[in-house]
TORKOL-4160 file (C-alpha; in steps of 0.2 Angstrom, whole numbers, padded with zeros to 4 digits, m for minus):
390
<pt num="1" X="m0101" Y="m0500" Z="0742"/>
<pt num="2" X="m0113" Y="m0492" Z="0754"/>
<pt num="3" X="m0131" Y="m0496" Z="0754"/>
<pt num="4" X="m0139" Y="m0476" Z="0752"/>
<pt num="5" X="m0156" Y="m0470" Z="0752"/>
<pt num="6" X="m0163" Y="m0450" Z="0747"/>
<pt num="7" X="m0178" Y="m0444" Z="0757"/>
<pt num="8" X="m0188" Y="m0429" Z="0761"/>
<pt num="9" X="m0191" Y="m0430" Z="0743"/>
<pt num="10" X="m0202" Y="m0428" Z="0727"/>
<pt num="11" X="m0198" Y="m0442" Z="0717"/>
<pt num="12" X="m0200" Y="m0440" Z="0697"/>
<pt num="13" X="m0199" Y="m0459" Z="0691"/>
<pt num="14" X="m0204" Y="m0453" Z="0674"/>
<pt num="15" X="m0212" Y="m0468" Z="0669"/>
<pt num="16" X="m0225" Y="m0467" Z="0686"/>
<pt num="17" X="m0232" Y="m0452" Z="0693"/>
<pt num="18" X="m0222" Y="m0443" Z="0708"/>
<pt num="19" X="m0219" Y="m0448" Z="0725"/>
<pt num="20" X="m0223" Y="m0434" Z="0736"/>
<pt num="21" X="m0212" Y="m0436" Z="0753"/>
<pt num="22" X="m0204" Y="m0451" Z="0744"/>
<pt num="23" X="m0185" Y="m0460" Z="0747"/>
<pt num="24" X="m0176" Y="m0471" Z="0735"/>
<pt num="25" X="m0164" Y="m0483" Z="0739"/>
<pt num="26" X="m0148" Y="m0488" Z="0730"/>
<pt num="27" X="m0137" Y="m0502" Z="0734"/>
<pt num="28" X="m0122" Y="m0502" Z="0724"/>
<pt num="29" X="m0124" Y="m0499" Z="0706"/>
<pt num="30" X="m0142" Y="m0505" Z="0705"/>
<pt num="31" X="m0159" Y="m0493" Z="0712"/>
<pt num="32" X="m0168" Y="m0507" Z="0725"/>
<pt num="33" X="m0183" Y="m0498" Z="0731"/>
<pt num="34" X="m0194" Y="m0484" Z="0726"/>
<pt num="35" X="m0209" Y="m0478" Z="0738"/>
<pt num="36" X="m0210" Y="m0469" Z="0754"/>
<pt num="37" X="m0200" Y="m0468" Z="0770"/>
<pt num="38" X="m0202" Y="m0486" Z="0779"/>
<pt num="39" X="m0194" Y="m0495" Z="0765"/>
<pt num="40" X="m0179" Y="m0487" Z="0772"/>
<pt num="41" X="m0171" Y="m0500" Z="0783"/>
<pt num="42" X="m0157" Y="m0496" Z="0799"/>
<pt num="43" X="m0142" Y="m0502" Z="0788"/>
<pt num="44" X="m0142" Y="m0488" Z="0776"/>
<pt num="45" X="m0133" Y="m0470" Z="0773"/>
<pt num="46" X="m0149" Y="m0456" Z="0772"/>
<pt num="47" X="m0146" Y="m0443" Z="0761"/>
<pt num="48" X="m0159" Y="m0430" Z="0763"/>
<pt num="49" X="m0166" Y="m0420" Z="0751"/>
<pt num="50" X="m0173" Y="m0407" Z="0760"/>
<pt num="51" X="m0189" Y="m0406" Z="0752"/>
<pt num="52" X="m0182" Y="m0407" Z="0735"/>
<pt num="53" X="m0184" Y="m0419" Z="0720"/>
<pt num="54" X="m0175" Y="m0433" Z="0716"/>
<pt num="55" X="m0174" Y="m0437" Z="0694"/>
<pt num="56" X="m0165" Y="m0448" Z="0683"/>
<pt num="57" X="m0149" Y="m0443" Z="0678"/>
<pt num="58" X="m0151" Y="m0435" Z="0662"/>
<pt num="59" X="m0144" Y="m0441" Z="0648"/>
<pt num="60" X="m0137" Y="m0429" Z="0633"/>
<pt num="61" X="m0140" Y="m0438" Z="0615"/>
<pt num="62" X="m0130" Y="m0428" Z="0603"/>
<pt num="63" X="m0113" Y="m0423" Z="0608"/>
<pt num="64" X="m0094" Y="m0423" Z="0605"/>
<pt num="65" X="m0087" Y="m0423" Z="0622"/>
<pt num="66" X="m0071" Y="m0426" Z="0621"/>
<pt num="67" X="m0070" Y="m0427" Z="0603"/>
<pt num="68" X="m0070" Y="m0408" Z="0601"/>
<pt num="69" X="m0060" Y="m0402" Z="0618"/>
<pt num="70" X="m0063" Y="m0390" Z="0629"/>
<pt num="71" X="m0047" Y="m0375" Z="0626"/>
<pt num="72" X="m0036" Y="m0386" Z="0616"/>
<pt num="73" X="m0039" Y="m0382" Z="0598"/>
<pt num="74" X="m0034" Y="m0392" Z="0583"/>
<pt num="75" X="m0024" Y="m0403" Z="0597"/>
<pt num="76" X="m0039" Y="m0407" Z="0604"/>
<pt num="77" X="m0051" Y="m0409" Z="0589"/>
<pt num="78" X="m0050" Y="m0427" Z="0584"/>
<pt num="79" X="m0072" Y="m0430" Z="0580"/>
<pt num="80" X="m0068" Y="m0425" Z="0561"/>
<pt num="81" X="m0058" Y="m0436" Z="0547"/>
<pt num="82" X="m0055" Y="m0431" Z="0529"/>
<pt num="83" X="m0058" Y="m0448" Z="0518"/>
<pt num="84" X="m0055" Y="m0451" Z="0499"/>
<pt num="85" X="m0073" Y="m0456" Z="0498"/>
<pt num="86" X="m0081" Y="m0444" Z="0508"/>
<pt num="87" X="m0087" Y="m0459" Z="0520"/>
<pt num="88" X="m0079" Y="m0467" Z="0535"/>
<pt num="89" X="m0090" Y="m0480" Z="0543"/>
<pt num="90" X="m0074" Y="m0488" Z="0550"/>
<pt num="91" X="m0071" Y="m0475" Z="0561"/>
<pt num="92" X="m0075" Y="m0475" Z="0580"/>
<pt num="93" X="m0079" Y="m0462" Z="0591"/>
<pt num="94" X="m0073" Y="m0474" Z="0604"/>
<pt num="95" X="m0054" Y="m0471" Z="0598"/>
<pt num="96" X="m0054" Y="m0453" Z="0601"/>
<pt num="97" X="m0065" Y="m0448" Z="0619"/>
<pt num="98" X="m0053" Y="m0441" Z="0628"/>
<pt num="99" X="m0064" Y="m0444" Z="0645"/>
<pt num="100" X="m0053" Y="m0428" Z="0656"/>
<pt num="101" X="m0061" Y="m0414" Z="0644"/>
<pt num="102" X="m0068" Y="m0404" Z="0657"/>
<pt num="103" X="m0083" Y="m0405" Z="0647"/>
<pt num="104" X="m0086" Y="m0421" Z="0656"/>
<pt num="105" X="m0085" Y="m0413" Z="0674"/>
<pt num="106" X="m0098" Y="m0396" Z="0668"/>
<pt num="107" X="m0110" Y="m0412" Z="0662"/>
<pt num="108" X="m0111" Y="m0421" Z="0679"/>
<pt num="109" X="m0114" Y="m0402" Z="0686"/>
<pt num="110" X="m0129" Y="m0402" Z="0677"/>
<pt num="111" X="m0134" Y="m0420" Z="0680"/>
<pt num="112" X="m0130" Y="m0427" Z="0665"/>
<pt num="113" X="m0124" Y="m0446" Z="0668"/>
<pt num="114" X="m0122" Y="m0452" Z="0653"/>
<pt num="115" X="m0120" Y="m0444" Z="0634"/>
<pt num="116" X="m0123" Y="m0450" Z="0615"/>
<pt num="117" X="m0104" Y="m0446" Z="0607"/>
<pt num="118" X="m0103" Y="m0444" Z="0590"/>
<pt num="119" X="m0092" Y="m0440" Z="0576"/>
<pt num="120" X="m0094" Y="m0422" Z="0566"/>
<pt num="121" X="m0105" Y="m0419" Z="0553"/>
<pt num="122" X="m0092" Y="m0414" Z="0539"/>
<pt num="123" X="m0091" Y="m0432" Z="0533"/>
<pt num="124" X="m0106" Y="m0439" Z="0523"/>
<pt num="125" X="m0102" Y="m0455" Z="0535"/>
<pt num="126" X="m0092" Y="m0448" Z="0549"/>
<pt num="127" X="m0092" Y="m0463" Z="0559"/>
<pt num="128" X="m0098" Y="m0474" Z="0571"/>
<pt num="129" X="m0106" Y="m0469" Z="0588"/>
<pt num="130" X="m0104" Y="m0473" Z="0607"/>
<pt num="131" X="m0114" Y="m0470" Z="0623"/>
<pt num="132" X="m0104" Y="m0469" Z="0639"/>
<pt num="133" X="m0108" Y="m0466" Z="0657"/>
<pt num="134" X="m0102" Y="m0451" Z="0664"/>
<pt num="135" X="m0090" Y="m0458" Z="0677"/>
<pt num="136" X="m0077" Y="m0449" Z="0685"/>
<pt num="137" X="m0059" Y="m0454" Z="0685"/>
<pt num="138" X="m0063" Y="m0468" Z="0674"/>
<pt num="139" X="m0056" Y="m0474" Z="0656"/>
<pt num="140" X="m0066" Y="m0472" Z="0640"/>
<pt num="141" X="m0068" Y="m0494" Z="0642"/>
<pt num="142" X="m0074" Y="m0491" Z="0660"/>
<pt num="143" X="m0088" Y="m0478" Z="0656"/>
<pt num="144" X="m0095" Y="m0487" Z="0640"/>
<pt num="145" X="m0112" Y="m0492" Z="0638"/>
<pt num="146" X="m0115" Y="m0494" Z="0620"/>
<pt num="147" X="m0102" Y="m0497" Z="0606"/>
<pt num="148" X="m0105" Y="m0494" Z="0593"/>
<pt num="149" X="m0124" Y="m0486" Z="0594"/>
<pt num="150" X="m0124" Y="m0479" Z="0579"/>
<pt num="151" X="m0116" Y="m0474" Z="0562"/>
<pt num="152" X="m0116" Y="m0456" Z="0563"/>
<pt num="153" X="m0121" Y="m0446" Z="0544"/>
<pt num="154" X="m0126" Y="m0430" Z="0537"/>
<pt num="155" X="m0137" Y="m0422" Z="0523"/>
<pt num="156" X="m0136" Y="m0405" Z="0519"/>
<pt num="157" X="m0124" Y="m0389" Z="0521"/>
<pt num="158" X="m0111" Y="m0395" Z="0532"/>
<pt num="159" X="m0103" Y="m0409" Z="0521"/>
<pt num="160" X="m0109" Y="m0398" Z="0506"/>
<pt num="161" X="m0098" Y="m0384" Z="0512"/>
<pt num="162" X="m0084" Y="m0394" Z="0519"/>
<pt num="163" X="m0082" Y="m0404" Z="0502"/>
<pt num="164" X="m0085" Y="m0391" Z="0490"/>
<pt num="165" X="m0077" Y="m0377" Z="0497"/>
<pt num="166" X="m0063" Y="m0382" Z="0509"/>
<pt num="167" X="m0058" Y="m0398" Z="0501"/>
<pt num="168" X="m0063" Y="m0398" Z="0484"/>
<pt num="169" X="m0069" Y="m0416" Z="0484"/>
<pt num="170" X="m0084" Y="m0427" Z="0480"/>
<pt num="171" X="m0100" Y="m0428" Z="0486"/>
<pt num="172" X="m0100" Y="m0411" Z="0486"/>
<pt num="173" X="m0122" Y="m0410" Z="0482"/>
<pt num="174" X="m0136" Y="m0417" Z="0489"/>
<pt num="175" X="m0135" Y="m0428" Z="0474"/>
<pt num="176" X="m0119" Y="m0434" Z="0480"/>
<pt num="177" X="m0122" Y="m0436" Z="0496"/>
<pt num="178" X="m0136" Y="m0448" Z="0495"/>
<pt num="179" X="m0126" Y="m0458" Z="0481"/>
<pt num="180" X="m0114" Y="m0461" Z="0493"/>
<pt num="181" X="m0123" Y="m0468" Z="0507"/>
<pt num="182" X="m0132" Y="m0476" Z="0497"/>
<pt num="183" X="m0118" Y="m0484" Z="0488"/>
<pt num="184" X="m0110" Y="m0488" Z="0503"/>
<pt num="185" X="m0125" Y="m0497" Z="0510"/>
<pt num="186" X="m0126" Y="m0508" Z="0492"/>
<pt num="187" X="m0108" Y="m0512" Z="0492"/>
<pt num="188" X="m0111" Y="m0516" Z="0511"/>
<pt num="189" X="m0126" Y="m0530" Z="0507"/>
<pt num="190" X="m0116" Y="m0537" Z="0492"/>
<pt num="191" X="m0102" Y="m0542" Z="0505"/>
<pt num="192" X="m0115" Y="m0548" Z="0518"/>
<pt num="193" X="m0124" Y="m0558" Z="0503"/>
<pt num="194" X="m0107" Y="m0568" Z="0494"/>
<pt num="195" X="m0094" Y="m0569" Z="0511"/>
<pt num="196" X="m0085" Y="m0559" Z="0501"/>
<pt num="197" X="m0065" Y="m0558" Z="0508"/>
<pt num="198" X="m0052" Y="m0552" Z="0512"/>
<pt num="199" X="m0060" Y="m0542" Z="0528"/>
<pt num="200" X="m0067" Y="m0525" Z="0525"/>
<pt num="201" X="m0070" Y="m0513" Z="0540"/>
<pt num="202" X="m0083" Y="m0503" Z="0532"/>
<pt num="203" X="m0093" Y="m0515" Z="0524"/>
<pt num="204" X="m0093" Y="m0523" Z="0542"/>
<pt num="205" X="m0098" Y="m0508" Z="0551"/>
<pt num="206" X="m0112" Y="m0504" Z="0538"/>
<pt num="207" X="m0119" Y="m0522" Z="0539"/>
<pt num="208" X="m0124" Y="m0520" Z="0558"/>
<pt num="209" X="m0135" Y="m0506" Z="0549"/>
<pt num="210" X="m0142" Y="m0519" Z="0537"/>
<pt num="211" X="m0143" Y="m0531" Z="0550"/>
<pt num="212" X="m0153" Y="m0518" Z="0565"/>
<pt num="213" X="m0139" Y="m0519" Z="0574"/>
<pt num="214" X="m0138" Y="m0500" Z="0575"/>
<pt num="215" X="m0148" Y="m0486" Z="0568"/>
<pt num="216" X="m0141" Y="m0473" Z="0558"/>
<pt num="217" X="m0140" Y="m0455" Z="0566"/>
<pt num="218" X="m0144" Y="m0443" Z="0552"/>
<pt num="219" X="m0137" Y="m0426" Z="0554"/>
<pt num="220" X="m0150" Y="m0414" Z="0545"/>
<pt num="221" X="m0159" Y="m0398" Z="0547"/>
<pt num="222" X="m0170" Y="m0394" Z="0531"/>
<pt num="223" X="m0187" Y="m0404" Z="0527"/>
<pt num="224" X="m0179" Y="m0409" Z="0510"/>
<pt num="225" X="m0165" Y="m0417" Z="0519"/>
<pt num="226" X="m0177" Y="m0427" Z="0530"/>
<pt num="227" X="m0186" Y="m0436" Z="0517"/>
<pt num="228" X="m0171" Y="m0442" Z="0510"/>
<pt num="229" X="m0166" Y="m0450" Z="0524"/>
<pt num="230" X="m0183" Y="m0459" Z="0526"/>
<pt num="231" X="m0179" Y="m0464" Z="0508"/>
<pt num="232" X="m0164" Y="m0469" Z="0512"/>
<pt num="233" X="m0171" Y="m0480" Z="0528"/>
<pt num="234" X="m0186" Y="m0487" Z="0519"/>
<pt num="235" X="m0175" Y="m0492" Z="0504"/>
<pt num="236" X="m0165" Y="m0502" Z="0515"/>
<pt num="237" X="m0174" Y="m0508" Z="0527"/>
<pt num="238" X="m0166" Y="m0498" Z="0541"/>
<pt num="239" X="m0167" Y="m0490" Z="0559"/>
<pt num="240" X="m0167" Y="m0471" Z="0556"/>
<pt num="241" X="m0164" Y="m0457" Z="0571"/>
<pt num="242" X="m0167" Y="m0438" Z="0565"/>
<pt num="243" X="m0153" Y="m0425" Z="0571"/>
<pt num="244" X="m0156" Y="m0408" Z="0575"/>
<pt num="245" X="m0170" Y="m0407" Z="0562"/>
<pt num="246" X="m0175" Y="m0389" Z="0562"/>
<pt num="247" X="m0186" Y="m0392" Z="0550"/>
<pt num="248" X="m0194" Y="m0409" Z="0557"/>
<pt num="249" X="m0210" Y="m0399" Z="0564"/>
<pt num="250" X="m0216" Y="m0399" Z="0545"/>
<pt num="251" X="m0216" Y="m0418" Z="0543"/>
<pt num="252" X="m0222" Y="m0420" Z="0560"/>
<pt num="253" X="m0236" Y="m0435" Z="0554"/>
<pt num="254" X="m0222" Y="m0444" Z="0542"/>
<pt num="255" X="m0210" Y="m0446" Z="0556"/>
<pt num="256" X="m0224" Y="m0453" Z="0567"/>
<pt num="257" X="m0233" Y="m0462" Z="0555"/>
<pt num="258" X="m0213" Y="m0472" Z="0551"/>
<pt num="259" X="m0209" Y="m0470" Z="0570"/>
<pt num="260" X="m0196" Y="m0461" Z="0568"/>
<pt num="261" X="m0188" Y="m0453" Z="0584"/>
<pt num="262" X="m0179" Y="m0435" Z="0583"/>
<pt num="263" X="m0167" Y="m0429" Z="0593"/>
<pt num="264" X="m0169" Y="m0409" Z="0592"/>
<pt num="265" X="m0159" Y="m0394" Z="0598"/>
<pt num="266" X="m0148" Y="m0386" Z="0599"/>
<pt num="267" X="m0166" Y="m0373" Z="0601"/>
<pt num="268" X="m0157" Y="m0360" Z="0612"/>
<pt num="269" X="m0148" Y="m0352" Z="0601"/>
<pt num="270" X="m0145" Y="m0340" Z="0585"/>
<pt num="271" X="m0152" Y="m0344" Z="0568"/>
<pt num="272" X="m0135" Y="m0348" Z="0561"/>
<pt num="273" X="m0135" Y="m0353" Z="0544"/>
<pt num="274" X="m0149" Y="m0354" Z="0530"/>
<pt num="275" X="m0154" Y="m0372" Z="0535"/>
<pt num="276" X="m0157" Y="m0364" Z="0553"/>
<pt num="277" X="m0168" Y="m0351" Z="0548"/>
<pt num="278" X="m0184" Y="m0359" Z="0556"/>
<pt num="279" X="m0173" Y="m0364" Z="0572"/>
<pt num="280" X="m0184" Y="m0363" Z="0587"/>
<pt num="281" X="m0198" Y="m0372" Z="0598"/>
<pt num="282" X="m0212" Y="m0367" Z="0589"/>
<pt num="283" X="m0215" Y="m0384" Z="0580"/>
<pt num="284" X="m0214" Y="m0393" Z="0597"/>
<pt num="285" X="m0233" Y="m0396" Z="0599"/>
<pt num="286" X="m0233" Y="m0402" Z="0583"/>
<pt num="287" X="m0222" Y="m0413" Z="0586"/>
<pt num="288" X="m0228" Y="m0419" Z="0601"/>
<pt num="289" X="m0247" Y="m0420" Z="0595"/>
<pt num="290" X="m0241" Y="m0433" Z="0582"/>
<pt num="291" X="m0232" Y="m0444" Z="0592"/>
<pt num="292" X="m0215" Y="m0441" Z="0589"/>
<pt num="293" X="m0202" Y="m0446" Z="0603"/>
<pt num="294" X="m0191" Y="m0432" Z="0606"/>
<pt num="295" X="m0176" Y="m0430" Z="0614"/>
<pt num="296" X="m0166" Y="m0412" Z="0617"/>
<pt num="297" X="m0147" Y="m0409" Z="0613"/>
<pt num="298" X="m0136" Y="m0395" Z="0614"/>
<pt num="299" X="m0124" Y="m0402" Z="0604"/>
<pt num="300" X="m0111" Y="m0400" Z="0616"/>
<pt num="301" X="m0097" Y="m0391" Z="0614"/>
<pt num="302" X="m0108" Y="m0381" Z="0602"/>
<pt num="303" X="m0118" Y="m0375" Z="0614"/>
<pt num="304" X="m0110" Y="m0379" Z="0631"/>
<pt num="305" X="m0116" Y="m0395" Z="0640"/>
<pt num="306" X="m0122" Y="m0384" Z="0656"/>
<pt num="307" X="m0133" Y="m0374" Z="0648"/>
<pt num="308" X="m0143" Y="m0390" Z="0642"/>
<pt num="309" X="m0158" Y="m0382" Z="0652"/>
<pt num="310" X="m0159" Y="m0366" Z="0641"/>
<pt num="311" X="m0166" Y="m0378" Z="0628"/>
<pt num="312" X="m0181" Y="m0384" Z="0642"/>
<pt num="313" X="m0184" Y="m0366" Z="0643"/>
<pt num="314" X="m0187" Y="m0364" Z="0625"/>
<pt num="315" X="m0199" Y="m0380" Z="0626"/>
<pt num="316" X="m0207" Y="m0372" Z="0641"/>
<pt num="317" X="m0210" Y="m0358" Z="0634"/>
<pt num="318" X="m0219" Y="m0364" Z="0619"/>
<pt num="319" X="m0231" Y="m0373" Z="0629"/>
<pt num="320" X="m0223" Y="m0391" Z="0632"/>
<pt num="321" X="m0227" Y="m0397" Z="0649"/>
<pt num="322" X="m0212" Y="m0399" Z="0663"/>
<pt num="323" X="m0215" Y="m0419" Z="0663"/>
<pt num="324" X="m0214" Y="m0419" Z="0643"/>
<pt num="325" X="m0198" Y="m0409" Z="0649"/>
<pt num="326" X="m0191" Y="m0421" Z="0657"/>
<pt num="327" X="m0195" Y="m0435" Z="0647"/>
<pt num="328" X="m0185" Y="m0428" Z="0634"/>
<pt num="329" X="m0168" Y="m0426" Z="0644"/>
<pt num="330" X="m0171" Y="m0442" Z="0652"/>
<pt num="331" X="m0183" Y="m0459" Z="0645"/>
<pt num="332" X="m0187" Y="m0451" Z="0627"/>
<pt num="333" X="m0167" Y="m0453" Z="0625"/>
<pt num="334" X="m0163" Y="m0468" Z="0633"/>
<pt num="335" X="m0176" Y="m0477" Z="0621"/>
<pt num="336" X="m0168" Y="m0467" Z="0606"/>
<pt num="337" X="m0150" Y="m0474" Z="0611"/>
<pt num="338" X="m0157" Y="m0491" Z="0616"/>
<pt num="339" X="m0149" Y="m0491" Z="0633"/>
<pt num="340" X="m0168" Y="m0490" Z="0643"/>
<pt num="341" X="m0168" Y="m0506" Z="0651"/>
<pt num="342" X="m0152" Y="m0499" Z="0661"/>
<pt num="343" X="m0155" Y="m0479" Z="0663"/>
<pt num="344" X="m0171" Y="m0464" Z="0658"/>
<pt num="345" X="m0180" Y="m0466" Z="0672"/>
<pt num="346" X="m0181" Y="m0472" Z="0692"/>
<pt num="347" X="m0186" Y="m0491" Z="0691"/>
<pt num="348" X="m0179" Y="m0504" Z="0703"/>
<pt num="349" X="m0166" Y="m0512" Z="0696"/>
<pt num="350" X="m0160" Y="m0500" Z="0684"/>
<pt num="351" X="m0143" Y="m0490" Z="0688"/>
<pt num="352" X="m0145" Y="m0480" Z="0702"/>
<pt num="353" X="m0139" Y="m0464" Z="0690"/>
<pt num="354" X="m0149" Y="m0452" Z="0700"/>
<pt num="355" X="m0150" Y="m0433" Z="0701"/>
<pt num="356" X="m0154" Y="m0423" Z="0717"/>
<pt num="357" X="m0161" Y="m0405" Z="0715"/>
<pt num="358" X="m0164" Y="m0393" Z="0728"/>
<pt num="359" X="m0183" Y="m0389" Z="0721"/>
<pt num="360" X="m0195" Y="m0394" Z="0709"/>
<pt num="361" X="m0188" Y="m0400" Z="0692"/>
<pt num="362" X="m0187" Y="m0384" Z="0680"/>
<pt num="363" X="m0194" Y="m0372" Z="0694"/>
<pt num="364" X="m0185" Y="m0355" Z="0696"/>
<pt num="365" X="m0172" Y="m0356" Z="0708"/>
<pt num="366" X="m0169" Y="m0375" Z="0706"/>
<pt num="367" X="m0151" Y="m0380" Z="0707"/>
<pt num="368" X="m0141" Y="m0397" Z="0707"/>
<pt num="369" X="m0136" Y="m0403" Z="0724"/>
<pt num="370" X="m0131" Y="m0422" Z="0723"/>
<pt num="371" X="m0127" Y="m0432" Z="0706"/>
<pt num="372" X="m0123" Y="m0451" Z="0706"/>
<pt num="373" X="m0119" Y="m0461" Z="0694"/>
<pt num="374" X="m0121" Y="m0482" Z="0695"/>
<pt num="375" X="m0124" Y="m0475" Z="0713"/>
<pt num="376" X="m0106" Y="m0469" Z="0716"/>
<pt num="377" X="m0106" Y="m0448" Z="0722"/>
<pt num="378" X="m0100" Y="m0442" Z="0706"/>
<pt num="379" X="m0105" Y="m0422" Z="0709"/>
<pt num="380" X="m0110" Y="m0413" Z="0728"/>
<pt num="381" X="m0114" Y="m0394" Z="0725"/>
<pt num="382" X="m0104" Y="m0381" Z="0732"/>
<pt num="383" X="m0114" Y="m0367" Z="0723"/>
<pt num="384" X="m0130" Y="m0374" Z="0713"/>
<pt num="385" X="m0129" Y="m0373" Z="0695"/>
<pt num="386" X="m0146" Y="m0369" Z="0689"/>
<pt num="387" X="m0159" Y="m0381" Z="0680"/>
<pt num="388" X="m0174" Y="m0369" Z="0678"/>
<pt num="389" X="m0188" Y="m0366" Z="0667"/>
<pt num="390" X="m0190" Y="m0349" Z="0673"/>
C-alpha cells in the first residue's frame, strides 16, 4: 500500500489544537506523521486538500446497520429476537450484520468509519454488541474491531410495549424488567462462583459484565429509567453506558459524579412517544458543564446514517462549541466503545481512518471529499454530501 500524505490543510487532531496549513501522512493502515508540509518526503502520493480540513473519521456509536436493512423488510430485520425469558445475552450482533446494506456505503459518505451495532431494544437483554470498521467489500470478520463490546439492554416503553401488548409475555413492567436483568446477573455470578457445568451461553456472556470485560449499553429515555440502571451498575459492580437518555440532562451531576458516559440522540427529530417528550438539546450545557462525555447517535436506520450532522446542528444551535462537536462524533465515542487506542482522533500511529472536507468542520457549505479508512480510499465525492452546522 502507497505511502499518502493530505496537505493544504487544517488539521483537527481533536486531542491537539489545529494545524493551520498542515499535511498528515499515512503509510498503510497506520497515521506516521502529523505537522506541517516538510514532513512530507519525495516517495509519497499528495492528496491535496485544497484548503480544506482534515478529521478523524467519525464514528457512529448507536446503530443497527445491517441488522435492520435498508428496503428489505421483515427479510432484512434480523436485530430483534423473541425469548421465553424476555433476555438473550447469548445472542450476537455479529451473527446477523449483513455488511452490503447500503446503509454501510450512505455512512462512509458521511465519514463515518466505523459504527457501534447493536441489537434492538424490544428485549430486556437483546444481546451482545460489536464494533466494526466500515470497510468496503469486506466480510463482517474482516471489518471487526470489537466483539463483543457490549451486552445491549433496555428499561422503559419499548420492552414494556413489545411484551405486554404484542407478545403477552413477562417482564412486561419496570418491575419486571429490572427483575430480570437482575436476575440474570445473580444467576450469571452463582455460575462464575461454583464452576458450575454443563456450559451455559448466557451465564457466560453476562460474566464478561461481572468480570469488566464489557459495559452494559442501557437503552433508556426517562430519569426514572436511568437511576435504575445506576442501581443496577452499582449493585453489581459494573461498567454502565447510558442510551439515548432523553431525560439524562436532569441527572446531569449523578452520571458525572459515577462517570458515566451517555450516548445521546437521535436529537434531530420528533418527539415521538411519551418518554421523548423532553427530546431536544436543550440540556447539553448541562451535560457538558458536569462533565459528562457525550457521544451523538442517530440510531441509524431510525434516523438515516447521513444525516448524522442534523444532530450537530441541534448541538450548535444550543450553544455547544464546534470542537465539543466534534469530540462527540469522534474521541468522546471511541473512549465510550473502548477502541481509542486505535481510532477518535489524528495521533501517529493510530489507523489512518481519516476524513477530508472541502471546508471547515460544521461550516455552511462543508461537504465530504475523500474518506479512508485504515488508510485504504474507501469514499471520493462526486457531489459533496453536506456536514454543516448551518
Amino acid at each position: 500500500m502507497a505511502r499518502r500524505a493530505i496537505v493544504d490543510a487544517t488539521i483537527y487532531p481533536v486531542v491537539e489544537e489545529p494545524i493551520a496549513d498542515g499535511a498528515i501522512v499515512f503509510d498503510g493502515s497506520r497515521i506516521v506523521a502529523i505537522g506541517q508540509r516538510h514532513i512530507v518526503t519525495a516517495d509519497t502520493d499528495v492528496v491535496s486538500a485544497a484548503g480544506g480540513a482534515v478529521i478523524p473519521g467519525l464514528i457512529e456509536p448507536h446503530c443497527h446497520l445491517g441488522l435492520f436493512e435498508t428496503h428489505l423488510g421483515w427479510e432484512g430485520s434480523d436485530g430483534d429476537e423473541a425469548t421465553e425469558t424476555g433476555a438473550g445475552p447469548h445472542l450476537r450482533a455479529l451473527d446477523a450484520v449483513n455488511p452490503d446494506d447500503d446503509a454501510f456505503a450512505q455512512a462512509r459518505s458521511t465519514g463515518v468509519t466505523a459504527v457501534h451495532i447493536l441489537p434492538s431494544s424490544l428485549t430486556v437483554i437483546g444481546g451482545q454488541t460489536v464494533v466494526l470498521k466500515n470497510i468496503p467489500n469486506a466480510t463482517v470478520d474482516q471489518m471487526q474491531m470489537r466483539a463483543p463490546a457490549g451486552i445491549k439492554m433496555a428499561l422503559g416503553e419499548n420492552p414494556k410495549r413489545e411484551n405486554a401488548i404484542r407478545r403477552f409475555r413477562y417482564p412486561s413492567t419496570r418491575m419486571g424488567l429490572a427483575a430480570t436483568i437482575r436476575r440474570q446477573l445473580v444467576e450469571a455470578r452463582t455460575y462464575l462462583d461454583t464452576g458450575q457445568r454443563p456450559r451455559n451461553l448466557d451465564h457466560e456472556a453476562i460474566a464478561g459484565l461481572l468480570e469488566r470485560r464489557y459495559p452494559i449499553h442501557m437503552h433508556c429515555h426517562r430519569a426514572d429509567d436511568i437511576a435504575t440502571a445506576l442501581r443496577l451498575a452499582e449493585e453489581f459492580g459494573l461498567d454502565l453506558v447510558v442510551h439515548h437518555g432523553t431525560e439524562a440532562f436532569l441527572l446531569a451531576e449523578l452520571l458525572a459524579s459515577r462517570r458515566v458516559p451517555l450516548v445521546w440522540g437521535p436529537l434531530a427529530m420528533w418527539s415521538y412517544k411519551s418518554e421523548t417528550r423532553l427530546l431536544g438539546p436543550s440540556g447539553a450545557r448541562q451535560l457538558l458543564d458536569a462533565g459528562v462525555a457525550v457521544a451523538l447517535t442517530t440510531d441509524a436506520p431510525v434516523v438515516p446514517i447521513q444525516y448524522l450532522d442534523l444532530n450537530v446542528r441541534e448541538i450548535l444551535s444550543a450553544g455547544g462549541t464546534a470542537d465539543e462537536a466534534l469530540g462527540m462524533l469522534t474521541y468522546n465515542p471511541a473512549r465510550i466503545l473502548g477502541v481509542d487506542d486505535r481510532i477518535g482522533s489524528l495521533e501517529a500511529g493510530k489507523d489512518a481512518d481519516i476524513v477530508v472536507l472541502s471546508g471547515q468542520p460544521f461550516a455552511g457549505g462543508t461537504g465530504v471529499t475523500h474518506v479512508f479508512v485504515n488508510g485504504i480510499p474507501a469514499w471520493t465525492a462526486d457531489g459533496q454530501p453536506q456536514l454543516s452546522g448551518g
